[in-house]
Every structure is written in C-alpha cells, then in structure tokens.
Biotite code that builds the C-alpha atoms (Angstrom):
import biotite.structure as struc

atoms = struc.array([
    struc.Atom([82.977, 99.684, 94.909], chain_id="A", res_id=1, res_name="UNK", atom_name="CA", element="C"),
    struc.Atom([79.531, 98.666, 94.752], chain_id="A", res_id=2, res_name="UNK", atom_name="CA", element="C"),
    struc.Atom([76.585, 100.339, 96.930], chain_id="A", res_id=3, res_name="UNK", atom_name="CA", element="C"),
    struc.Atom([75.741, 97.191, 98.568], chain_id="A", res_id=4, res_name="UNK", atom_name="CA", element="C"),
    struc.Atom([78.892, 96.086, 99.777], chain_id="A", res_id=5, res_name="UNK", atom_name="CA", element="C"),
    struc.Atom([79.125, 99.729, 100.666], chain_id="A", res_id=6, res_name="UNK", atom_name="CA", element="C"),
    struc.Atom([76.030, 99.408, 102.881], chain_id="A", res_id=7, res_name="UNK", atom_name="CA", element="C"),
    struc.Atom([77.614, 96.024, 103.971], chain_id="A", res_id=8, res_name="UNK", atom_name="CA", element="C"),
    struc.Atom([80.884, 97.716, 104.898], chain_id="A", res_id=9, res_name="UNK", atom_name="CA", element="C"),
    struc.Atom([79.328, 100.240, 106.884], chain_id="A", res_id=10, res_name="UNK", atom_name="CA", element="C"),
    struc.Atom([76.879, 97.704, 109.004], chain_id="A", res_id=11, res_name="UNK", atom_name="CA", element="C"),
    struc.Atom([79.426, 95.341, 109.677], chain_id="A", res_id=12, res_name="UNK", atom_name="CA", element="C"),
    struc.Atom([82.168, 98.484, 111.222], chain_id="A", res_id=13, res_name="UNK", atom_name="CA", element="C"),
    struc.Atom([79.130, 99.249, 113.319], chain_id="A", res_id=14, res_name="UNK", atom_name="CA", element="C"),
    struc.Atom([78.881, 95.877, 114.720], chain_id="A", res_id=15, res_name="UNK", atom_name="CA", element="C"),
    struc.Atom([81.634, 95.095, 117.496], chain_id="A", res_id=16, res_name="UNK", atom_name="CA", element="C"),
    struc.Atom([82.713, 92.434, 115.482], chain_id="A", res_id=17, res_name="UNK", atom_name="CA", element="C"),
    struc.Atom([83.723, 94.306, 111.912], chain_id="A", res_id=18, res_name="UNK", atom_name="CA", element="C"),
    struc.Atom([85.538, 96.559, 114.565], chain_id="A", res_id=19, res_name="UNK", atom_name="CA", element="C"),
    struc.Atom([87.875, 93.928, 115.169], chain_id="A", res_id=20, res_name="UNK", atom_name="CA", element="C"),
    struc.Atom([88.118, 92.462, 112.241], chain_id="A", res_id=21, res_name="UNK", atom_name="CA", element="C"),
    struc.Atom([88.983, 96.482, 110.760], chain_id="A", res_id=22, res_name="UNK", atom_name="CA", element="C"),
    struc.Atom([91.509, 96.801, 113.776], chain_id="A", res_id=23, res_name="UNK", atom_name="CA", element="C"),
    struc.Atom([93.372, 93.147, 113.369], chain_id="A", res_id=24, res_name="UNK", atom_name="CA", element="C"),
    struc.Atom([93.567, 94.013, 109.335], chain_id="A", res_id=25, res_name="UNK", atom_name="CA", element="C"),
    struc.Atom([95.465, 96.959, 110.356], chain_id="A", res_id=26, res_name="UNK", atom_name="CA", element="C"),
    struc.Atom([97.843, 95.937, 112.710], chain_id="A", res_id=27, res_name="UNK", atom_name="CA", element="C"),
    struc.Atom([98.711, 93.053, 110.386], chain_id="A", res_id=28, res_name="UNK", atom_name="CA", element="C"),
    struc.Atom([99.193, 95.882, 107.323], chain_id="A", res_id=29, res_name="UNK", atom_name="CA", element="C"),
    struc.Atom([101.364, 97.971, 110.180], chain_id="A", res_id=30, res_name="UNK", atom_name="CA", element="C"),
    struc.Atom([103.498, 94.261, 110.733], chain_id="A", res_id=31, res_name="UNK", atom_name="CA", element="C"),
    struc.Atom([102.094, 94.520, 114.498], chain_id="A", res_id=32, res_name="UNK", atom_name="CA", element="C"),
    struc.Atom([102.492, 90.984, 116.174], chain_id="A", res_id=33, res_name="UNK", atom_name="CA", element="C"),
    struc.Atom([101.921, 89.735, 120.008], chain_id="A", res_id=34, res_name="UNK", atom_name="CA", element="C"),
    struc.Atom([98.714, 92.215, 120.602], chain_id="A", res_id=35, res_name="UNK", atom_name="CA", element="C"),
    struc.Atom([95.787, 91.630, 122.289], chain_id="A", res_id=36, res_name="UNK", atom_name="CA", element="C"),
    struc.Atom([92.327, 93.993, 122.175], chain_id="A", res_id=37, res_name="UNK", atom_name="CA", element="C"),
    struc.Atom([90.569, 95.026, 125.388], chain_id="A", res_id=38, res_name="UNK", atom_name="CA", element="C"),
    struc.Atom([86.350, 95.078, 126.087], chain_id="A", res_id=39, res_name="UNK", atom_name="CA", element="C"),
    struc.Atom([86.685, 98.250, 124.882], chain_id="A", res_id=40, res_name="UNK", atom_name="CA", element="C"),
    struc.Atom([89.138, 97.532, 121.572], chain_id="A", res_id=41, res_name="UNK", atom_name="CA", element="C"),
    struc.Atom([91.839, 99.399, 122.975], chain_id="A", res_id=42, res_name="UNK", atom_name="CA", element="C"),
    struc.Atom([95.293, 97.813, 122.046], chain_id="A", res_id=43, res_name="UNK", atom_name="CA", element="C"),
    struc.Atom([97.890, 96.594, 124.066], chain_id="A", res_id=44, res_name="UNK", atom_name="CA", element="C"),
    struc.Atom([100.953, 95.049, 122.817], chain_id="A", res_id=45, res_name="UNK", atom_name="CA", element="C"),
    struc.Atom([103.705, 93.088, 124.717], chain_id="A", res_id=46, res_name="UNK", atom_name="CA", element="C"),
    struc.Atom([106.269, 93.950, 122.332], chain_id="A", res_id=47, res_name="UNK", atom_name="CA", element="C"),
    struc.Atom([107.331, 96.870, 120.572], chain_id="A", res_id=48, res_name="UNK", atom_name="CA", element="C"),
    struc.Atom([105.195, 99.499, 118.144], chain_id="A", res_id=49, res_name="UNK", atom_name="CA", element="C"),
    struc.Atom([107.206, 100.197, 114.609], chain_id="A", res_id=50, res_name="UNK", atom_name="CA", element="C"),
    struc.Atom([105.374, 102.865, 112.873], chain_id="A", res_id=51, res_name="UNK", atom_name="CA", element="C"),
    struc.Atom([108.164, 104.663, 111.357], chain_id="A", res_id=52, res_name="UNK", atom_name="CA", element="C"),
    struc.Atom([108.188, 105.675, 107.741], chain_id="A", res_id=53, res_name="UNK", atom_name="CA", element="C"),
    struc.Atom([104.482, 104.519, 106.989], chain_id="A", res_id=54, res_name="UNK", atom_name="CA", element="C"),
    struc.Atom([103.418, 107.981, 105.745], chain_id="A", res_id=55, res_name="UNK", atom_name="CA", element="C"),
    struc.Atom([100.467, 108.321, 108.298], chain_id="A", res_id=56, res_name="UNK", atom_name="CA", element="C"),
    struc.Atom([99.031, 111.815, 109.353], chain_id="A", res_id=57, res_name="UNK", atom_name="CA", element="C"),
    struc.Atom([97.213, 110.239, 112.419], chain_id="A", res_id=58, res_name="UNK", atom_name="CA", element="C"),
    struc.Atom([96.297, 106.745, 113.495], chain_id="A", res_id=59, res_name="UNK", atom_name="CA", element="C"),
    struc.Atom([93.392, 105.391, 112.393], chain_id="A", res_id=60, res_name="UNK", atom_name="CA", element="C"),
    struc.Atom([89.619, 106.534, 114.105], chain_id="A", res_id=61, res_name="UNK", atom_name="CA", element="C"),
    struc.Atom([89.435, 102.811, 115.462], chain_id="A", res_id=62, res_name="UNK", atom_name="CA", element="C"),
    struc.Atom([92.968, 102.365, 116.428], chain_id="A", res_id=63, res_name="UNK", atom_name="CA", element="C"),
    struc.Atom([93.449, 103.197, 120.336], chain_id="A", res_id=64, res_name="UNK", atom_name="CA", element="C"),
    struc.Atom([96.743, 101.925, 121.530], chain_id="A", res_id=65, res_name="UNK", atom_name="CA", element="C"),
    struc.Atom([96.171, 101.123, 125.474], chain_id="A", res_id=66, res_name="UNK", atom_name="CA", element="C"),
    struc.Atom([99.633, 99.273, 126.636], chain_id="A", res_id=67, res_name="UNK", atom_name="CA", element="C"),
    struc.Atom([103.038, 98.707, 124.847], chain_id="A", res_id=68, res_name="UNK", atom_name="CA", element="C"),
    struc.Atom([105.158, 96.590, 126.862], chain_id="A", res_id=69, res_name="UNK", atom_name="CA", element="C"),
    struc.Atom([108.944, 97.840, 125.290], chain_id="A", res_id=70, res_name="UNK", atom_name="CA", element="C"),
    struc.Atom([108.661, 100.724, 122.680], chain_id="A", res_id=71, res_name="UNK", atom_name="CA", element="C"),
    struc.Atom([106.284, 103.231, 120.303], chain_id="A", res_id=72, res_name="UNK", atom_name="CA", element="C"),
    struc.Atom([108.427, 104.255, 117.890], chain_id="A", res_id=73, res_name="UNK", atom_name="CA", element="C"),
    struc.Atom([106.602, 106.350, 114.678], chain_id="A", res_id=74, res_name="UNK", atom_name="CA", element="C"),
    struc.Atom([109.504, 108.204, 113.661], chain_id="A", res_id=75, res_name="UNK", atom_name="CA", element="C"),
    struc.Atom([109.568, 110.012, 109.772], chain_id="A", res_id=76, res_name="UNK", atom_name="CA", element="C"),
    struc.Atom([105.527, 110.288, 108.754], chain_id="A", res_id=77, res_name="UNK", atom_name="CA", element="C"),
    struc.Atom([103.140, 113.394, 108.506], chain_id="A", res_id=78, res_name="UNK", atom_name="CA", element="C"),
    struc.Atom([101.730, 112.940, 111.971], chain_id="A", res_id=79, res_name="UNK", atom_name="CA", element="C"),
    struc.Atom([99.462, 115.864, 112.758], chain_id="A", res_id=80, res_name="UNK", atom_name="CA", element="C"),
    struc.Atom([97.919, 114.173, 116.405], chain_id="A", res_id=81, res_name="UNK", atom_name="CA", element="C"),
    struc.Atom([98.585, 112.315, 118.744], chain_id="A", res_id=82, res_name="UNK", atom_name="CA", element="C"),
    struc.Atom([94.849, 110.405, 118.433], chain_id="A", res_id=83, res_name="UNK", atom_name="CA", element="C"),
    struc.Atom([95.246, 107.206, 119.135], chain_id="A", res_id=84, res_name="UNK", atom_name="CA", element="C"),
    struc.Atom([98.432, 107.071, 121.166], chain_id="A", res_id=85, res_name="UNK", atom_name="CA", element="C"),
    struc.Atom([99.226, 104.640, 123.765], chain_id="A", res_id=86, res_name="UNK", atom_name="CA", element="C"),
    struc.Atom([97.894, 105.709, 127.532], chain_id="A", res_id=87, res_name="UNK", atom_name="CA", element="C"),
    struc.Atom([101.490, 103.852, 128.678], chain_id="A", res_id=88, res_name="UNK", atom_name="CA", element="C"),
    struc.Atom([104.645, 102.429, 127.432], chain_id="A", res_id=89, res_name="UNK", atom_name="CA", element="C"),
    struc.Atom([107.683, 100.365, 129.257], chain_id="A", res_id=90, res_name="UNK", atom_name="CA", element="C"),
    struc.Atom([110.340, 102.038, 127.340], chain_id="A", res_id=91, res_name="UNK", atom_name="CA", element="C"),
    struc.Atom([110.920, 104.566, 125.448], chain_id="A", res_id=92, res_name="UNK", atom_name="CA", element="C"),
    struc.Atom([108.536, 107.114, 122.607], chain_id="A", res_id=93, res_name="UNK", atom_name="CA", element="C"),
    struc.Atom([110.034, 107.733, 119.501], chain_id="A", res_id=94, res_name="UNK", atom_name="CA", element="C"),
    struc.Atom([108.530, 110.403, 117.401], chain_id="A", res_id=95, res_name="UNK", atom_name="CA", element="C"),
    struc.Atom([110.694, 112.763, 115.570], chain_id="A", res_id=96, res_name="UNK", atom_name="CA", element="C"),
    struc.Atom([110.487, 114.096, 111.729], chain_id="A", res_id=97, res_name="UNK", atom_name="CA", element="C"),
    struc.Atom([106.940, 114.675, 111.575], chain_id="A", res_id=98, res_name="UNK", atom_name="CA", element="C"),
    struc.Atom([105.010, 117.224, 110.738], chain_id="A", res_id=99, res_name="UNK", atom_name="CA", element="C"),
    struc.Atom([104.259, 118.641, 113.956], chain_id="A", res_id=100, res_name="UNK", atom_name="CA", element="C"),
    struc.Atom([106.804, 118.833, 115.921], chain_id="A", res_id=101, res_name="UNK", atom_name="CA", element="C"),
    struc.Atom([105.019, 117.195, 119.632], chain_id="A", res_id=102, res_name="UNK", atom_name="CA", element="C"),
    struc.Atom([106.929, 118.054, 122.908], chain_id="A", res_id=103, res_name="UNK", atom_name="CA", element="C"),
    struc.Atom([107.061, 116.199, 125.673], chain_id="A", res_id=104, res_name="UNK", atom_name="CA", element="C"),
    struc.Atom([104.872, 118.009, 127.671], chain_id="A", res_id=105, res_name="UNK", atom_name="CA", element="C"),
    struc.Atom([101.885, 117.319, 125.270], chain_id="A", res_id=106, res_name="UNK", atom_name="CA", element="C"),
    struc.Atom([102.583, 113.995, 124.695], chain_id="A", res_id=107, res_name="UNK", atom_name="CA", element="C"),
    struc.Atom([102.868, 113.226, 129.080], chain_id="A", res_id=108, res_name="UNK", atom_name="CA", element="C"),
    struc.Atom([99.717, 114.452, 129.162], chain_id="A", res_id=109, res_name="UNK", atom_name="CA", element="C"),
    struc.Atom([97.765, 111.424, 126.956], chain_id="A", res_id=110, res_name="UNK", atom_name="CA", element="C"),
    struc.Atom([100.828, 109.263, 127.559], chain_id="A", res_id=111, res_name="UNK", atom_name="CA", element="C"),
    struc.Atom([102.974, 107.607, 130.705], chain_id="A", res_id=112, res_name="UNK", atom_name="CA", element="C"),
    struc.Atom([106.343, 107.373, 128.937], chain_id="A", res_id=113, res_name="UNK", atom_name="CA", element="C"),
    struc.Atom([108.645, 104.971, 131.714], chain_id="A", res_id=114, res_name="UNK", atom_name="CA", element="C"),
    struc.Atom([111.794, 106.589, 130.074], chain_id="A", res_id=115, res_name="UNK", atom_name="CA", element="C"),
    struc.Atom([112.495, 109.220, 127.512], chain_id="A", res_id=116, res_name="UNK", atom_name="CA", element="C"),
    struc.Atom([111.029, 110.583, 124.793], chain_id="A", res_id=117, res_name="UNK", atom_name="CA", element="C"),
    struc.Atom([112.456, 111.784, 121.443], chain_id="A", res_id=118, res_name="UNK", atom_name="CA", element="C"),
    struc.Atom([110.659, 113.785, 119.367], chain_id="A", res_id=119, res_name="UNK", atom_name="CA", element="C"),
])
C-alpha cells in the first residue's frame, strides 16, 4: 500500500464518517443485515448476530454491538475478549469453542442476556 493512501486511510477513520463507512464494510464482510448505528456508532441489530466459525480473536476496535433483537451467536473462533459485545440481547448468547472459555458470570457483567447462555 502506498504512503498516501496510508495517510488517507488514517484521516478518513478519524473522521466520523470513515468510521462508518469501516463499521458498515464489516458487518457486510460478517453477512450482518437489518442494523442500524447509534450517535455514538454503537450497533444494534433487529435480527440475529452469526459470528460463528469466522476465526476472530476479538471484535474489531470500532465494532461495539449495543442491541440484538433475537440472538449473538459466535460459536468456534479464537475469541480472547469479550470487547465489543452487545450491552443486551432478546434471546439467547452463544459462545462456546473458543479459546477462552467465558462464564456466565463475566459475560452478565458487560451483557443483559434475556435467556441463557452457552458457552
């Protein structure tokens, strides 16, 4: 990559804007649909989260999940934290076969889970 779109790359993420635009290119790689982003770029999604089997060891620096309206599943990746996680979801947290095992007393604490949580 070239220095100057380096520079670019950099200004623009800095901007609220390139934010955005970094946090919509995301969700679409992750197949995320029916999301909206807060004042404050949090996430909420009125549908499910599938993030199982996409390798990650944590969630992105500008990825901050706020609401998921059914489920958060990120089942089978390297996850090391829980950075990132939703504040609430409807349903159900599914996050087993990583690479730290996270109990449900760790994950209550960032997280209101409305039913159970597997991990």
């Amino acid at each position: 990559m070239n220095n100057s779109f380096k520079k670019y790359e950099n200004s623009l993420s800095s901007l609220r804007i390139g934010k955005i635009i970094f946090i919509e290119k995301w969700l679409s790689e992750m197949e995320i649909e029916n999301y909206s982003i807060n004042s404050d770029l949090s996430i909420d999604v009125n549908d499910s989260v599938f993030l199982d089997n996409k390798n990650l060891t944590e969630l992105p620096d500008y990825i901050k999940f706020n609401k998921i309206q059914v489920f958060f599943s990120c089942e089978n990746n390297n996850l090391i934290s829980l950075k990132g996680f939703p504040e609430y979801i409807s349903d159900c947290l599914y996050c087993c076969n990583n690479k730290i095992k996270f109990d449900a007393k760790d994950i209550r604490k960032i997280c209101k889970v409305n039913y159970q949580i597997f991990s």
